[in-house]
PDB file of N, CA, C and O in Angstrom:
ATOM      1  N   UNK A   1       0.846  -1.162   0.000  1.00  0.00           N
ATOM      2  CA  UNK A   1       0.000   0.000   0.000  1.00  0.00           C
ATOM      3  C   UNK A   1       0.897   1.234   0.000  1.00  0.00           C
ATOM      4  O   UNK A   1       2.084   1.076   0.287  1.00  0.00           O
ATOM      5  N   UNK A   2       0.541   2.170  -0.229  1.00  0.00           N
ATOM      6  CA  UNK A   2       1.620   3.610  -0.950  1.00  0.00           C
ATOM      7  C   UNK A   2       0.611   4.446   0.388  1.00  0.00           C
ATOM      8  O   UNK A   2      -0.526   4.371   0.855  1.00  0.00           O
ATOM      9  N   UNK A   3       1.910   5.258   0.596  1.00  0.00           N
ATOM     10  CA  UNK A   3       1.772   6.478   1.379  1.00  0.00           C
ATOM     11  C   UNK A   3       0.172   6.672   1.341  1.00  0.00           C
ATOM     12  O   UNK A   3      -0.631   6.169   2.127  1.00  0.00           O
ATOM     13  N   UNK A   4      -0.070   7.397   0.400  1.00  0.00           N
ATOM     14  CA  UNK A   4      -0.656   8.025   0.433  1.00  0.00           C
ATOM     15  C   UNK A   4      -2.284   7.531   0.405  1.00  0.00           C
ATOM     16  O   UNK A   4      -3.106   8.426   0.598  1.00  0.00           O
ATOM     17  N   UNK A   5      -2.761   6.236   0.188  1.00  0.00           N
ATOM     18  CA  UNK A   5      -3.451   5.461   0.860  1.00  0.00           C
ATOM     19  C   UNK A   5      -3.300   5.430   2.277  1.00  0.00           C
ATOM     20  O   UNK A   5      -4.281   5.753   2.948  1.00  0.00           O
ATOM     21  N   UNK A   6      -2.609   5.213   2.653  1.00  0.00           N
ATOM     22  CA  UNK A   6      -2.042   4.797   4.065  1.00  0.00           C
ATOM     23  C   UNK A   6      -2.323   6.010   4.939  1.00  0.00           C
ATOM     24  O   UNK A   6      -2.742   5.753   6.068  1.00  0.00           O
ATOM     25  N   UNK A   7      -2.151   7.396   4.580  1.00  0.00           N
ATOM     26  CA  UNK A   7      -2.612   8.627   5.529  1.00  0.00           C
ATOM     27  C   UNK A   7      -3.927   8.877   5.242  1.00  0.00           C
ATOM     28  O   UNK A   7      -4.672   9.371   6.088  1.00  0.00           O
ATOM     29  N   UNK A   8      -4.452   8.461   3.652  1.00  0.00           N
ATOM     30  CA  UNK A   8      -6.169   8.448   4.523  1.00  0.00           C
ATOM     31  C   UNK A   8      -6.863   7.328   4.910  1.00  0.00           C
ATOM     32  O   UNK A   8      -8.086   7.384   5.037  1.00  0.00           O
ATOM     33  N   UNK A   9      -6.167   6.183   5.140  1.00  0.00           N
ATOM     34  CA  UNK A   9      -6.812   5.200   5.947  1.00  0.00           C
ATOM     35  C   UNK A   9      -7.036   5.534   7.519  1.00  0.00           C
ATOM     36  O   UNK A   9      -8.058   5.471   8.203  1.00  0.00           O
ATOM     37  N   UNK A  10      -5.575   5.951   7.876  1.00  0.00           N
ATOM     38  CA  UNK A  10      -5.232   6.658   9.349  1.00  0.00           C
ATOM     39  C   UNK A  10      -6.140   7.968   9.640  1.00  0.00           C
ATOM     40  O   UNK A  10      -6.262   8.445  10.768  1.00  0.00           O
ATOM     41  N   UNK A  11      -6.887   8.595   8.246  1.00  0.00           N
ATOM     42  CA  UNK A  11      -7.380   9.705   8.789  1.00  0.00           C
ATOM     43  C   UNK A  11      -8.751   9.277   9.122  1.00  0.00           C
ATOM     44  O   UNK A  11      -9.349   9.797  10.064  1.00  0.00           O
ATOM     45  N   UNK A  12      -9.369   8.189   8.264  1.00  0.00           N
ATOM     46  CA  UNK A  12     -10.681   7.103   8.561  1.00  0.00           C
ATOM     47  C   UNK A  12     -10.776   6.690   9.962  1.00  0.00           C
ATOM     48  O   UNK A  12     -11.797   6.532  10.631  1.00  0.00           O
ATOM     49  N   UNK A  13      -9.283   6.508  10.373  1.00  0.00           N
ATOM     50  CA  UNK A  13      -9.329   5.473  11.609  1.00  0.00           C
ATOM     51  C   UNK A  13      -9.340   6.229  13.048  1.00  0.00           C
ATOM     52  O   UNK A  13      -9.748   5.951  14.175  1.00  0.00           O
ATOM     53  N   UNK A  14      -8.694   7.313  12.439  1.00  0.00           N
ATOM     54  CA  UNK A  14      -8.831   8.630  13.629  1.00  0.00           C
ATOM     55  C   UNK A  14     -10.001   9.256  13.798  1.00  0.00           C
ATOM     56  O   UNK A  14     -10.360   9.674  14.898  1.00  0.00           O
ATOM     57  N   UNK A  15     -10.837   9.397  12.499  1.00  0.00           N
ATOM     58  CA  UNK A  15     -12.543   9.692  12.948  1.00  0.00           C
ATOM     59  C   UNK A  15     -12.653   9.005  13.536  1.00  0.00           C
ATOM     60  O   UNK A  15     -12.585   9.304  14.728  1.00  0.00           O
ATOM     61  N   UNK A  16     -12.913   7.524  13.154  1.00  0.00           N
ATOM     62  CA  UNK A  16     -13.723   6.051  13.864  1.00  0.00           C
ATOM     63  C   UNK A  16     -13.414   6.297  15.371  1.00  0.00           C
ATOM     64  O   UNK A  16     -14.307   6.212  16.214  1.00  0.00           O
ATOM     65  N   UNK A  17     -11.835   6.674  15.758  1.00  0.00           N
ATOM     66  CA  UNK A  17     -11.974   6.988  17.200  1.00  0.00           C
ATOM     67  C   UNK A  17     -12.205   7.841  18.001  1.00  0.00           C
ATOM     68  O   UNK A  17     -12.222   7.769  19.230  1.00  0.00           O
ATOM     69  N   UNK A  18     -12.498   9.174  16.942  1.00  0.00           N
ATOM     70  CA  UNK A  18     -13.224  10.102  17.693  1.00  0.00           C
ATOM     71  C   UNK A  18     -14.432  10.236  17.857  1.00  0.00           C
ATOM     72  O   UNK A  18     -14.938  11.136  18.528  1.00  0.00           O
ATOM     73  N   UNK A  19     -15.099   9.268  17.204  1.00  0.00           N
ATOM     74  CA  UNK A  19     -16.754   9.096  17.303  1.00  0.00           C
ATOM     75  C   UNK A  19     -16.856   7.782  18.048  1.00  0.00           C
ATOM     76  O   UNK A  19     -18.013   7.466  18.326  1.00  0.00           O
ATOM     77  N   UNK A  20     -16.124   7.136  18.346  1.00  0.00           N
ATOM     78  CA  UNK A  20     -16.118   5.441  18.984  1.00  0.00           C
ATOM     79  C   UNK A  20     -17.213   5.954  20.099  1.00  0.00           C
ATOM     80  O   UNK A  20     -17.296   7.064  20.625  1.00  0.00           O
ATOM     81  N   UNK A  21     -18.094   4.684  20.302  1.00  0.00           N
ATOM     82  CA  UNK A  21     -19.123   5.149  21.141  1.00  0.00           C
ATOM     83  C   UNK A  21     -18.823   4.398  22.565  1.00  0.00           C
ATOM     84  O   UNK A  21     -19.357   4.807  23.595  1.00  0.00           O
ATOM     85  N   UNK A  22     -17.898   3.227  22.560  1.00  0.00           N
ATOM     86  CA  UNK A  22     -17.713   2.443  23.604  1.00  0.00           C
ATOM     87  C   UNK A  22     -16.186   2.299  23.805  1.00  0.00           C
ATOM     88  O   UNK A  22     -15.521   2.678  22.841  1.00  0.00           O
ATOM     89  N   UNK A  23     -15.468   1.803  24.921  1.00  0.00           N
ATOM     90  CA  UNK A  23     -14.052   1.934  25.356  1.00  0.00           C
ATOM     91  C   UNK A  23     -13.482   1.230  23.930  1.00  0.00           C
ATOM     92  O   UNK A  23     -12.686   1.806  23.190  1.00  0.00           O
ATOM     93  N   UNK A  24     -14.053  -0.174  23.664  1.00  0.00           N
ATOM     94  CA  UNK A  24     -13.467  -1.361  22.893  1.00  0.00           C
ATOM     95  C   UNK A  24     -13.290  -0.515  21.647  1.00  0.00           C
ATOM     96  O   UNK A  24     -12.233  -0.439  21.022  1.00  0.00           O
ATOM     97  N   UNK A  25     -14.275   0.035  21.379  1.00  0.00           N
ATOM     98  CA  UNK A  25     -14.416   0.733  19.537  1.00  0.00           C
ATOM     99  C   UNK A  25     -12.975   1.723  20.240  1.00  0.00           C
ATOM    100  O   UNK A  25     -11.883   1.370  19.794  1.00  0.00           O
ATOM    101  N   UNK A  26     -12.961   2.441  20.874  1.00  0.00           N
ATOM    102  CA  UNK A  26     -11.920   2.881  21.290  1.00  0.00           C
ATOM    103  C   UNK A  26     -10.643   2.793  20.909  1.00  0.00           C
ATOM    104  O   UNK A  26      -9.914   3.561  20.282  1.00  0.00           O
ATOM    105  N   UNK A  27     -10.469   1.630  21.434  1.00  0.00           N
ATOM    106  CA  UNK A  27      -9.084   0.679  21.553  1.00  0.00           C
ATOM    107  C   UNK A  27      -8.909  -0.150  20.346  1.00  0.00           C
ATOM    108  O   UNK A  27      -7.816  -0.591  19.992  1.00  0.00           O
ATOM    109  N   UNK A  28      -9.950  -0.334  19.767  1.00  0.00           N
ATOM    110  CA  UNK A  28      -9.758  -1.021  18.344  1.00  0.00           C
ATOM    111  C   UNK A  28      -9.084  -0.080  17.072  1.00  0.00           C
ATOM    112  O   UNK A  28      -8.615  -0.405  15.981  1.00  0.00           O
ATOM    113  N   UNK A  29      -9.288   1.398  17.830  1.00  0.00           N
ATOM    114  CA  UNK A  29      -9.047   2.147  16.809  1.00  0.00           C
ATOM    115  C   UNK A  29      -7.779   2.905  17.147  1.00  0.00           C
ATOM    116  O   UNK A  29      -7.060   3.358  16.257  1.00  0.00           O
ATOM    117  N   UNK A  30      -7.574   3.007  18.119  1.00  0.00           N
ATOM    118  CA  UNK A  30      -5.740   3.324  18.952  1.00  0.00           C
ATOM    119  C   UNK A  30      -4.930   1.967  18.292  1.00  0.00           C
ATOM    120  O   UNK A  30      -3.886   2.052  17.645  1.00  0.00           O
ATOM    121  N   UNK A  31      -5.565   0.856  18.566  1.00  0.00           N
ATOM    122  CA  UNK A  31      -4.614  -0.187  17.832  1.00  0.00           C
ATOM    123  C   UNK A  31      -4.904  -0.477  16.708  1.00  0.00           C
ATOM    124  O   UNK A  31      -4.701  -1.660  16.433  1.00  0.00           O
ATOM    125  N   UNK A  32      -5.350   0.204  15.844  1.00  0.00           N
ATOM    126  CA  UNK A  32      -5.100   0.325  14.094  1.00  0.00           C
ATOM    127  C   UNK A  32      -4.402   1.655  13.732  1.00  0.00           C
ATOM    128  O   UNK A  32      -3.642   1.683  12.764  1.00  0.00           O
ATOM    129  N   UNK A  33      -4.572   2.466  14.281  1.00  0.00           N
ATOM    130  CA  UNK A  33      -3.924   3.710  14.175  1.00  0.00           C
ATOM    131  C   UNK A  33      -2.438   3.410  14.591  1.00  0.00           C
ATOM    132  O   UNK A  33      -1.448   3.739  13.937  1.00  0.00           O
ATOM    133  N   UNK A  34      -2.441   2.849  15.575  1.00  0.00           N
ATOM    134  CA  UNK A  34      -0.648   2.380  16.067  1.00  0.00           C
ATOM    135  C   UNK A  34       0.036   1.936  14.757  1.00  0.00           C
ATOM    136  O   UNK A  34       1.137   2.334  14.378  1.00  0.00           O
ATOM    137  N   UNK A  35      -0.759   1.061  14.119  1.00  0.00           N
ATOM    138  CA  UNK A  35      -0.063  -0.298  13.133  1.00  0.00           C
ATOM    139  C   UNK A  35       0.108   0.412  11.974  1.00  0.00           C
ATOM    140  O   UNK A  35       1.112   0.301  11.270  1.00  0.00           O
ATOM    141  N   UNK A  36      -1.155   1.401  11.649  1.00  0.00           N
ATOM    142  CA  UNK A  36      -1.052   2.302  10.339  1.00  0.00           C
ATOM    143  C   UNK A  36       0.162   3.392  10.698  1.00  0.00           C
ATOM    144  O   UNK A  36       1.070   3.473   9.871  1.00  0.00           O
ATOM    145  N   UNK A  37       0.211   4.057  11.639  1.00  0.00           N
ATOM    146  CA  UNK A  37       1.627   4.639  11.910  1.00  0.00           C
ATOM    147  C   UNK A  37       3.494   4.386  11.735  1.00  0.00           C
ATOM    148  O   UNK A  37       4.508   5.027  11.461  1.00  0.00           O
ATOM    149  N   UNK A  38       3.117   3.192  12.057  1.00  0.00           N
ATOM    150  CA  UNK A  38       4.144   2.071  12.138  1.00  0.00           C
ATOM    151  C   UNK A  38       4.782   1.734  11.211  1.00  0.00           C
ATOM    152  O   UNK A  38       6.008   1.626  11.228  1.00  0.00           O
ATOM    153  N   UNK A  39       3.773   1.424   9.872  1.00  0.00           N
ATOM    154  CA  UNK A  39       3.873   0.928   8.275  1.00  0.00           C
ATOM    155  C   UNK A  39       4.212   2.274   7.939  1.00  0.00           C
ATOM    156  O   UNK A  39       5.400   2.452   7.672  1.00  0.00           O
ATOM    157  N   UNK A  40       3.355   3.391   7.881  1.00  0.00           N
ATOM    158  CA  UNK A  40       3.768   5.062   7.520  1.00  0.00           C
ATOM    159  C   UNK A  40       5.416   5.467   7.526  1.00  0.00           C
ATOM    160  O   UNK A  40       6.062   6.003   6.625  1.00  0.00           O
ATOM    161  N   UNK A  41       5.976   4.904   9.211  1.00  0.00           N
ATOM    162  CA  UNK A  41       7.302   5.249   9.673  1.00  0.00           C
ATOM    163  C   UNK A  41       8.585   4.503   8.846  1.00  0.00           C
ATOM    164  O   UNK A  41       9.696   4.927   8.528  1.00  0.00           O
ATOM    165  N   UNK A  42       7.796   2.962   8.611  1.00  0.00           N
ATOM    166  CA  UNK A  42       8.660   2.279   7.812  1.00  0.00           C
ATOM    167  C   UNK A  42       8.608   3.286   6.377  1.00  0.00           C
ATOM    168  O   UNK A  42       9.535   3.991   5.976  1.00  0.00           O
ATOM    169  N   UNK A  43       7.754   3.189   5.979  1.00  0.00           N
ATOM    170  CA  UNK A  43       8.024   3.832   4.541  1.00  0.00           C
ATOM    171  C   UNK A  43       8.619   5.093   4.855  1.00  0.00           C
ATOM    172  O   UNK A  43       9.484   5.221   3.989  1.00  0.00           O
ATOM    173  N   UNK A  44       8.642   5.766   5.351  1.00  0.00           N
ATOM    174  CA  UNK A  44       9.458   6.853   5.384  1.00  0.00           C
ATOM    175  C   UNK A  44      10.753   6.507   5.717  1.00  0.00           C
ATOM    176  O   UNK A  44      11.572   7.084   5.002  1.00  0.00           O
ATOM    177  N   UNK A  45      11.263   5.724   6.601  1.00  0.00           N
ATOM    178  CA  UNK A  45      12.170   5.572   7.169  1.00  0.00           C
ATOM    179  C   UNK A  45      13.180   4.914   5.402  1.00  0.00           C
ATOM    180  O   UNK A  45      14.373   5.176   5.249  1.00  0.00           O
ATOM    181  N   UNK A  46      12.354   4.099   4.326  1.00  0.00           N
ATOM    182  CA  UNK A  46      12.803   3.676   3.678  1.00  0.00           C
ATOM    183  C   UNK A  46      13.349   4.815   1.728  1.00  0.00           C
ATOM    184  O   UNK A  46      14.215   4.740   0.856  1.00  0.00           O
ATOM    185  N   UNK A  47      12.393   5.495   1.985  1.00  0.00           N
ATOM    186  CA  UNK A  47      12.599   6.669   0.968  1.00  0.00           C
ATOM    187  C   UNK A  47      14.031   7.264   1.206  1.00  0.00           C
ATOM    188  O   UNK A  47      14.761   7.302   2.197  1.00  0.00           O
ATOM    189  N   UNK A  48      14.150   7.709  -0.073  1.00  0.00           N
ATOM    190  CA  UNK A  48      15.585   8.136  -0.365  1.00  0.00           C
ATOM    191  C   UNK A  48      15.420   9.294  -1.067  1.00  0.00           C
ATOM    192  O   UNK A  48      14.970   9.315  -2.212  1.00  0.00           O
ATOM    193  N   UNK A  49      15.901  10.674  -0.187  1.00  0.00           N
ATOM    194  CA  UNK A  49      16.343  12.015  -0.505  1.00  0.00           C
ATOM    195  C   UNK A  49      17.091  12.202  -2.064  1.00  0.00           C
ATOM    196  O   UNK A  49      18.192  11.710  -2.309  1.00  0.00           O
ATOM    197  N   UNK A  50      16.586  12.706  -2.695  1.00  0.00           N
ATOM    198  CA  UNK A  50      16.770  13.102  -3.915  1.00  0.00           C
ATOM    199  C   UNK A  50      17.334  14.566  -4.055  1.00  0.00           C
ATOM    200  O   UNK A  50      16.396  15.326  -4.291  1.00  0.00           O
ATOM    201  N   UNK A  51      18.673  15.296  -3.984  1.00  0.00           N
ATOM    202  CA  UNK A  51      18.877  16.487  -4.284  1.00  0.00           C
ATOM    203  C   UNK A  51      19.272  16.679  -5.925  1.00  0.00           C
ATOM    204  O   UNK A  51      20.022  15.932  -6.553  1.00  0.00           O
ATOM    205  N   UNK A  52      18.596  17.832  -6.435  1.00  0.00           N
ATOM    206  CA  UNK A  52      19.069  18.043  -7.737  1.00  0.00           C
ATOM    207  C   UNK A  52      19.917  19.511  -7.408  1.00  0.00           C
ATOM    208  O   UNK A  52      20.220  19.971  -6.307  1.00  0.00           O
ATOM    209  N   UNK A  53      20.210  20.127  -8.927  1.00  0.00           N
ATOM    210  CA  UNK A  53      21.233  21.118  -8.560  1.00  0.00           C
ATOM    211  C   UNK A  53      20.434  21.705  -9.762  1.00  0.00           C
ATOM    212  O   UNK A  53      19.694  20.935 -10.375  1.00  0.00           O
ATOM    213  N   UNK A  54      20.527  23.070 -10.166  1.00  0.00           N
ATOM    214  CA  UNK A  54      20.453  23.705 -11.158  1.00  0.00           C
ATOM    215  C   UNK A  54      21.011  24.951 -11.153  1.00  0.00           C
ATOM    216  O   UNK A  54      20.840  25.747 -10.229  1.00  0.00           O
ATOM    217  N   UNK A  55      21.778  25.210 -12.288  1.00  0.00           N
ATOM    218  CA  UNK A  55      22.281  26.249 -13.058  1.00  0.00           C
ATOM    219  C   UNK A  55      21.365  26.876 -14.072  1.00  0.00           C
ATOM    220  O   UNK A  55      20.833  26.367 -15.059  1.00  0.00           O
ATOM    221  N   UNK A  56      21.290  28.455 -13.462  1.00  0.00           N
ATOM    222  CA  UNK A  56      20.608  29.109 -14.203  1.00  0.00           C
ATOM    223  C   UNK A  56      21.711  30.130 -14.739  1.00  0.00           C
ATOM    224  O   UNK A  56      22.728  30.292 -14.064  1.00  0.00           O
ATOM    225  N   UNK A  57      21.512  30.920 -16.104  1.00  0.00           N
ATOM    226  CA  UNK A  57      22.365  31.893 -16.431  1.00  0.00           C
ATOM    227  C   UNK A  57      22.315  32.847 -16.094  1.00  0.00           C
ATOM    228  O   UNK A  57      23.376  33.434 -15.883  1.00  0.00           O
ATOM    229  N   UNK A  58      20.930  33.580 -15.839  1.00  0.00           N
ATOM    230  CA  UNK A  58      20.281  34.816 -15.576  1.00  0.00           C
ATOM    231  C   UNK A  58      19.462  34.852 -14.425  1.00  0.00           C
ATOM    232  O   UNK A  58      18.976  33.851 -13.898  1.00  0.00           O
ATOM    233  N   UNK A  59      19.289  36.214 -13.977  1.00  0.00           N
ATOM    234  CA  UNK A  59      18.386  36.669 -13.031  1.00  0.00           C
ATOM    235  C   UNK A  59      16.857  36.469 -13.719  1.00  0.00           C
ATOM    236  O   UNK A  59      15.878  36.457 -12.972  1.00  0.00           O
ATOM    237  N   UNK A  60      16.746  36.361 -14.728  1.00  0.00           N
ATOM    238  CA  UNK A  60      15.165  36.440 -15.227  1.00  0.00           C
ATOM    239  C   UNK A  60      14.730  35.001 -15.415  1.00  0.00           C
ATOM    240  O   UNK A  60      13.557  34.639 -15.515  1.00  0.00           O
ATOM    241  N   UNK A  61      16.139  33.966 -15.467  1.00  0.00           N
ATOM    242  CA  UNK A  61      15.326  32.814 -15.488  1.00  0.00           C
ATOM    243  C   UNK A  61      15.295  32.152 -14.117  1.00  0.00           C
ATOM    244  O   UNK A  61      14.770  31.046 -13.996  1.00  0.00           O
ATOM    245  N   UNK A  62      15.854  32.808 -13.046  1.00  0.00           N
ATOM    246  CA  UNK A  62      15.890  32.467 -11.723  1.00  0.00           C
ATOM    247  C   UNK A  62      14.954  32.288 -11.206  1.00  0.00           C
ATOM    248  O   UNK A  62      14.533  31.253 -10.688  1.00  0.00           O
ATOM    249  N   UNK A  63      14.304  33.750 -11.321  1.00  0.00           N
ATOM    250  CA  UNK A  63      13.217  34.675 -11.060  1.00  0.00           C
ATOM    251  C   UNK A  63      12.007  33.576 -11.549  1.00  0.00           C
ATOM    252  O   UNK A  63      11.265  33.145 -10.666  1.00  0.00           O
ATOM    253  N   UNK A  64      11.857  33.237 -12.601  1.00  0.00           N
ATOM    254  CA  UNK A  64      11.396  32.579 -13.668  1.00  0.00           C
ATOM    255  C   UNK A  64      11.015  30.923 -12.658  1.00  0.00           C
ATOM    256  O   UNK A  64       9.948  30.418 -12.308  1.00  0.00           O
ATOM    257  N   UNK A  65      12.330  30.539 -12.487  1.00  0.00           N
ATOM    258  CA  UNK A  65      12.179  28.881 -12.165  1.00  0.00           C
ATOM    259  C   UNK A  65      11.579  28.925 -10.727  1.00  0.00           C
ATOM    260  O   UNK A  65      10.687  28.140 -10.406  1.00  0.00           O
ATOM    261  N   UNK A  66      12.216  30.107  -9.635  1.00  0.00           N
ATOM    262  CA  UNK A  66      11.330  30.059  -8.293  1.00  0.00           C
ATOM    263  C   UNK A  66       9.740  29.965  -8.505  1.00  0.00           C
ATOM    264  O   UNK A  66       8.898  29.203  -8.027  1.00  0.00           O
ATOM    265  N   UNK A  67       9.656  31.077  -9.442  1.00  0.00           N
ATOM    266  CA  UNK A  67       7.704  31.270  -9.412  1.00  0.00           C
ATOM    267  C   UNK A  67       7.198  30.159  -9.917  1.00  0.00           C
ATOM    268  O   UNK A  67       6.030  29.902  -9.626  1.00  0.00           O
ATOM    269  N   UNK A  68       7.759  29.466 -10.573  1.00  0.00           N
ATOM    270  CA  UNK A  68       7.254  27.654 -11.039  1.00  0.00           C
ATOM    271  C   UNK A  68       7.282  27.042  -9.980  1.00  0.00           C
ATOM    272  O   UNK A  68       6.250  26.440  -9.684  1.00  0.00           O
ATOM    273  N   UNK A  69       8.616  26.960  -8.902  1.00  0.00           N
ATOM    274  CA  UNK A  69       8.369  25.990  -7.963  1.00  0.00           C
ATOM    275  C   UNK A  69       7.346  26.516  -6.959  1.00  0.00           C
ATOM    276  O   UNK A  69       6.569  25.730  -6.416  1.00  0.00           O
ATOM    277  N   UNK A  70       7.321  27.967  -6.668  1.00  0.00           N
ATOM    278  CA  UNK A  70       6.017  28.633  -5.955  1.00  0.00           C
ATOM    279  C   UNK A  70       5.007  27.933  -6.331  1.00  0.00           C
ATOM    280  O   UNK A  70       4.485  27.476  -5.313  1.00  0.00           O
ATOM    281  N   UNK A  71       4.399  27.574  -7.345  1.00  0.00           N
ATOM    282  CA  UNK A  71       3.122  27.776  -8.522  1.00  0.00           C
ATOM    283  C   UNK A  71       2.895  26.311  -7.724  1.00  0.00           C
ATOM    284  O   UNK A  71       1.853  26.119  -7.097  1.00  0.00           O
ATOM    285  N   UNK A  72       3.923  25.328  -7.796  1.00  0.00           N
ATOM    286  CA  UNK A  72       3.704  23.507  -8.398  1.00  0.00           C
ATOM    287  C   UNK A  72       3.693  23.885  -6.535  1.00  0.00           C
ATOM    288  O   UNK A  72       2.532  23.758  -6.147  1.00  0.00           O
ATOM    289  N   UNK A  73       4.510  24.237  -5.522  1.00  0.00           N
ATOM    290  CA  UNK A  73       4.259  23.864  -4.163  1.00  0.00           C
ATOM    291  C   UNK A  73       3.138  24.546  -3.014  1.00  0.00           C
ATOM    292  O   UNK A  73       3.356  24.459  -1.806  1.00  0.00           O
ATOM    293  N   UNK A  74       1.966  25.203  -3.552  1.00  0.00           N
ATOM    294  CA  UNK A  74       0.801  25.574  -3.244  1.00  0.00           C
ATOM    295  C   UNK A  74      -0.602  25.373  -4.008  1.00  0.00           C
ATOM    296  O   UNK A  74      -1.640  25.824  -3.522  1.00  0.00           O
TER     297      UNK A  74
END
């Protein structure tokens, strides 16, 4: 299962325990949330940092490549 399944399963499982109506629904849902955390930590723990580098010539294409990464990271 990929990340990103995996944080909205945990976000399913964190309602379920904020609406749990009895201790057990409770605890059923602290211990799925534990296990979904767990698998989350592994995958992170297993990803690998990617740095790139770029050379720009100019101030206008600088200018230029920030407002793209602005644009793509909001």
């Amino acid at each position: 299962m990929d990340e990103r399944k995996l944080i909205e399963k945990l976000r399913r499982i964190e309602a379920l325990h904020a609406g749990a109506a009895t201790s057990g629904e409770r605890v059923a849902a602290a211990n799925a949330r534990d296990r979904v955390r767990e698998r989350l930590r592994i995958l992170g723990s297993r990803a690998v940092a990617v740095e790139y580098r770029f050379s720009l010539a100019d101030m206008w294409s600088k200018k230029l490549f920030l407002g793209l990464l602005q644009k793509i990271r909001s």
